[in-house]
TIRO-2110 file (N, C-alpha, C; in Angstrom, 1 decimal):
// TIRO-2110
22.8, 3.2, -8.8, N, 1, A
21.7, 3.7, -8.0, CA, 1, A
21.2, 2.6, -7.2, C, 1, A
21.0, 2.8, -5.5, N, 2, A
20.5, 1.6, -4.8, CA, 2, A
18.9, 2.0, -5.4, C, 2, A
18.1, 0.5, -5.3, N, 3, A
16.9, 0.4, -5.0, CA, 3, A
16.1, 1.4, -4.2, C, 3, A
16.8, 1.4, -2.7, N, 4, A
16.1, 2.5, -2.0, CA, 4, A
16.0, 3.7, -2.1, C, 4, A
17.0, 3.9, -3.4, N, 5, A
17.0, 5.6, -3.6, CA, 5, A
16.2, 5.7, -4.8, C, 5, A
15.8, 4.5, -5.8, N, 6, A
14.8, 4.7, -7.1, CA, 6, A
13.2, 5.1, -6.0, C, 6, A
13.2, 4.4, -5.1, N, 7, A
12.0, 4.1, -5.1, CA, 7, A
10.9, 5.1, -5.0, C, 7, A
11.2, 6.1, -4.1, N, 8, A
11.1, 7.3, -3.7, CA, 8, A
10.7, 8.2, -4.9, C, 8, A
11.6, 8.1, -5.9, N, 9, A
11.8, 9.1, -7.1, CA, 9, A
10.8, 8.7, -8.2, C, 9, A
11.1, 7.3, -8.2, N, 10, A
10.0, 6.8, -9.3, CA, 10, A
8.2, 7.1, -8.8, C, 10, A
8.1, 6.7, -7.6, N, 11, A
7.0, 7.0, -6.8, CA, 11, A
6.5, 8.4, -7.3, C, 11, A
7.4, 9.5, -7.0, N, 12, A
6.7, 11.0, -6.9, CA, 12, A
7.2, 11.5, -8.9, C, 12, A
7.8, 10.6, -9.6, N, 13, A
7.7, 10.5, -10.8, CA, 13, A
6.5, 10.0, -11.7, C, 13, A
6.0, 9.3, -10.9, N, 14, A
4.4, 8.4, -11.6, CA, 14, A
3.8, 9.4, -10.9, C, 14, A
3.7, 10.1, -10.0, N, 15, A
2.5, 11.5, -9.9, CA, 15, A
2.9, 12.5, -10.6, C, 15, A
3.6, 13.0, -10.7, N, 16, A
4.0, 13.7, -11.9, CA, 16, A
3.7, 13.7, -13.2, C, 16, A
4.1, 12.2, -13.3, N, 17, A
3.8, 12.0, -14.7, CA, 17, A
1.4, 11.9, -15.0, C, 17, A
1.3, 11.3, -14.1, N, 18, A
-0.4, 11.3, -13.9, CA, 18, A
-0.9, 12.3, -14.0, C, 18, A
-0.3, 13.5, -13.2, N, 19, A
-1.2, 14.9, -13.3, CA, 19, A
-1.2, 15.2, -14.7, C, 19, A
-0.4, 14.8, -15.4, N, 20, A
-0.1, 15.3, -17.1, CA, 20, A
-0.8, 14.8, -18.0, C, 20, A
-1.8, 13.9, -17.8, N, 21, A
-2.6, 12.8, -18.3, CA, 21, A
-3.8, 13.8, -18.7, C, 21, A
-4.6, 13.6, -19.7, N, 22, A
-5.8, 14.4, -20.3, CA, 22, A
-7.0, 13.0, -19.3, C, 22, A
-7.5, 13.4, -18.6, N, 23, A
-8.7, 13.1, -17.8, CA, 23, A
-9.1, 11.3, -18.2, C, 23, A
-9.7, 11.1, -19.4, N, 24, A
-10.0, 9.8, -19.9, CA, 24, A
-9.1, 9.1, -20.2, C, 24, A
-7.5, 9.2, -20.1, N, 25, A
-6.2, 8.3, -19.7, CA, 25, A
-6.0, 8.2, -18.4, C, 25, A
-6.6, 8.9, -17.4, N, 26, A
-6.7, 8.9, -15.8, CA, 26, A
-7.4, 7.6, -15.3, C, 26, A
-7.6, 7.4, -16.0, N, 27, A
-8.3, 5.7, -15.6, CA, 27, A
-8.0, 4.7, -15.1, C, 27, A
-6.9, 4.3, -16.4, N, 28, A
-6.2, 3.4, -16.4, CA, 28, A
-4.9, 3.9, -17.1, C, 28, A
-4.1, 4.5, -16.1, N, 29, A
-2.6, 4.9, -16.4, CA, 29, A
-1.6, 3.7, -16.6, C, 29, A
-1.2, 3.6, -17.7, N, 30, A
-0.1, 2.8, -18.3, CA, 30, A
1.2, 3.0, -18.0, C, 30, A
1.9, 1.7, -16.9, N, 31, A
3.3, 1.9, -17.2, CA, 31, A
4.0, 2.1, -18.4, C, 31, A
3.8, 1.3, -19.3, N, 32, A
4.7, 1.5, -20.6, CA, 32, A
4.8, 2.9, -20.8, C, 32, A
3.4, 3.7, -21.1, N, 33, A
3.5, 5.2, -21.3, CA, 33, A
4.5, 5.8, -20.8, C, 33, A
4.3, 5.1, -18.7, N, 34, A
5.2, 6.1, -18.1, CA, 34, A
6.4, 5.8, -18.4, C, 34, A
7.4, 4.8, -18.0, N, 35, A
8.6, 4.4, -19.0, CA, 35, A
9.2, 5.2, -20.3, C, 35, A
8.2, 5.3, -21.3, N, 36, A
8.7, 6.2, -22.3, CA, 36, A
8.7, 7.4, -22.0, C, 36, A
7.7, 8.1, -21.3, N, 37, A
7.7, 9.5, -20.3, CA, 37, A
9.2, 9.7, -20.0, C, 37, A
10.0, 8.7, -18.8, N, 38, A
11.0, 9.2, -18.5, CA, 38, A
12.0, 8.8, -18.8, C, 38, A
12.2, 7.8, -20.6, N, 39, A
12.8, 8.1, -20.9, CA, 39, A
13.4, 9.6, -22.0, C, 39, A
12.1, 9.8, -22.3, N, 40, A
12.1, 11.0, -23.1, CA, 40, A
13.1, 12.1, -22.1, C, 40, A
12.0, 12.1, -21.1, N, 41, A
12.6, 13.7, -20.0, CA, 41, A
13.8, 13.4, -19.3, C, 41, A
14.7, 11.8, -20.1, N, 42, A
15.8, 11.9, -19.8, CA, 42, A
15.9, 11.5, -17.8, C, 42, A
14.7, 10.6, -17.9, N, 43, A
15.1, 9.8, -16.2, CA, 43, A
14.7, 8.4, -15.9, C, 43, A
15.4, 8.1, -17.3, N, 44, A
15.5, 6.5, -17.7, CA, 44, A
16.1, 6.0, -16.3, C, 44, A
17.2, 7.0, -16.1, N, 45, A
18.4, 6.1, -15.1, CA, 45, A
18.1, 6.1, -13.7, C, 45, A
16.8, 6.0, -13.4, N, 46, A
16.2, 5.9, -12.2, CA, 46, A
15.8, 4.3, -11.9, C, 46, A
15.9, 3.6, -13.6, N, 47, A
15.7, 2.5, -13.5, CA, 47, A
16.8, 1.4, -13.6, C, 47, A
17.8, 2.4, -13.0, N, 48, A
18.9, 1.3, -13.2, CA, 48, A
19.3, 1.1, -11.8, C, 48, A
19.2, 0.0, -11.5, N, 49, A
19.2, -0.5, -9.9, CA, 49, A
19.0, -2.1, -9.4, C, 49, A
19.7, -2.9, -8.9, N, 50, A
19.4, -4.0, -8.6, CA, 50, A
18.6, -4.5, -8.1, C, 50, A
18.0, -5.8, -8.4, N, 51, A
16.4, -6.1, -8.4, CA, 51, A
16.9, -7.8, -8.2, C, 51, A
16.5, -8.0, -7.6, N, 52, A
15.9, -9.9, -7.8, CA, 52, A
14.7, -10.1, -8.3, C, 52, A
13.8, -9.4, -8.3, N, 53, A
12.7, -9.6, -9.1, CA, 53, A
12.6, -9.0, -10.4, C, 53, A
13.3, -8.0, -10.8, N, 54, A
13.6, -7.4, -11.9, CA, 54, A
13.5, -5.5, -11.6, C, 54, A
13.7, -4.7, -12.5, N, 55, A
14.1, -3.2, -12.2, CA, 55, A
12.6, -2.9, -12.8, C, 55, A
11.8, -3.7, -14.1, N, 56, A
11.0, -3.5, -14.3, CA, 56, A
9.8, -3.6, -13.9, C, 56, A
9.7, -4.6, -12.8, N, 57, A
8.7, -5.1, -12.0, CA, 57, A
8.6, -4.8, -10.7, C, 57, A
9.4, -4.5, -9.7, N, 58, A
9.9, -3.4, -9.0, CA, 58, A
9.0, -1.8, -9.0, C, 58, A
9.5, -1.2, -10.2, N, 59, A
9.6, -0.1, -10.7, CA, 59, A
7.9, -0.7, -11.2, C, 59, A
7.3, -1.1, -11.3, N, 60, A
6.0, -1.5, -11.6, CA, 60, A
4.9, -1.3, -10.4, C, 60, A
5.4, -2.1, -9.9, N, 61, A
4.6, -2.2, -8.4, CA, 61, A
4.6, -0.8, -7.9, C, 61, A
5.6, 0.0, -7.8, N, 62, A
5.7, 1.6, -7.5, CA, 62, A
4.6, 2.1, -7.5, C, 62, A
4.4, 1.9, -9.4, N, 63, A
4.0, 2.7, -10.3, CA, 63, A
2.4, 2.6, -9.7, C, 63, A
1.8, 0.9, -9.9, N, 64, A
0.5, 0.9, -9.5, CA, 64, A
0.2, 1.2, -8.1, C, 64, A
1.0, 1.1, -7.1, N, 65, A
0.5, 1.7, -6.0, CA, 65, A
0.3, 3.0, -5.5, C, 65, A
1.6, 3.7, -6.0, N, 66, A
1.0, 5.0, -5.7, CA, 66, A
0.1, 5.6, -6.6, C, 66, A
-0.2, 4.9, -7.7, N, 67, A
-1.4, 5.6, -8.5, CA, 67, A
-3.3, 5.0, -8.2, C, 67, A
-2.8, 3.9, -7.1, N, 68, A
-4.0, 2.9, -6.7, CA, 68, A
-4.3, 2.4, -7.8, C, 68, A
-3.3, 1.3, -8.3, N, 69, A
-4.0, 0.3, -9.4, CA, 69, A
-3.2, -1.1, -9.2, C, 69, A
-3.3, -1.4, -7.9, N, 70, A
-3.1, -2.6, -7.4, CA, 70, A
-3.8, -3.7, -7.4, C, 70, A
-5.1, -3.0, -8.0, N, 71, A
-5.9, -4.0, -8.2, CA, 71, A
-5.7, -4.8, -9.6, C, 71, A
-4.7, -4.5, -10.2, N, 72, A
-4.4, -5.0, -11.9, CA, 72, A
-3.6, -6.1, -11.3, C, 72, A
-2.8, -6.5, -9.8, N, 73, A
-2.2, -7.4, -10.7, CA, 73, A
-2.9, -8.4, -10.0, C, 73, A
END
């Protein structure tokens, strides 16, 4: 999978995954959480994609921006 095709997916994946959150986890939403999220529902392999910075960190940045928690890093 290219990068430009995770990015998109993981993006409207971390809102997905957010709306499913019980209110007082809406706060401060956890990558790690999400990660386990899609490996469970079986869409691990969104994170398989070349990175110079890494697939994890990449796939991070996604996560906090479309959820506006860019202020964490």
């Amino acid at each position: 999978m290219k990068k430009s095709e995770s990015e998109p997916i993981i993006r409207r994946l971390a809102t997905d995954w957010f709306a499913t959150l019980p209110k007082e986890k809406q706060e401060h939403p956890s990558f790690l959480a999400f990660k386990g999220w899609l490996d469970r529902k079986g869409y691990s392999h969104y994170l398989n994609f070349s990175s110079v910075a890494g697939t994890n960190y990449d796939a991070e940045m996604w996560f906090d921006d479309e959820l506006g928690q860019n202020w964490r890093r």
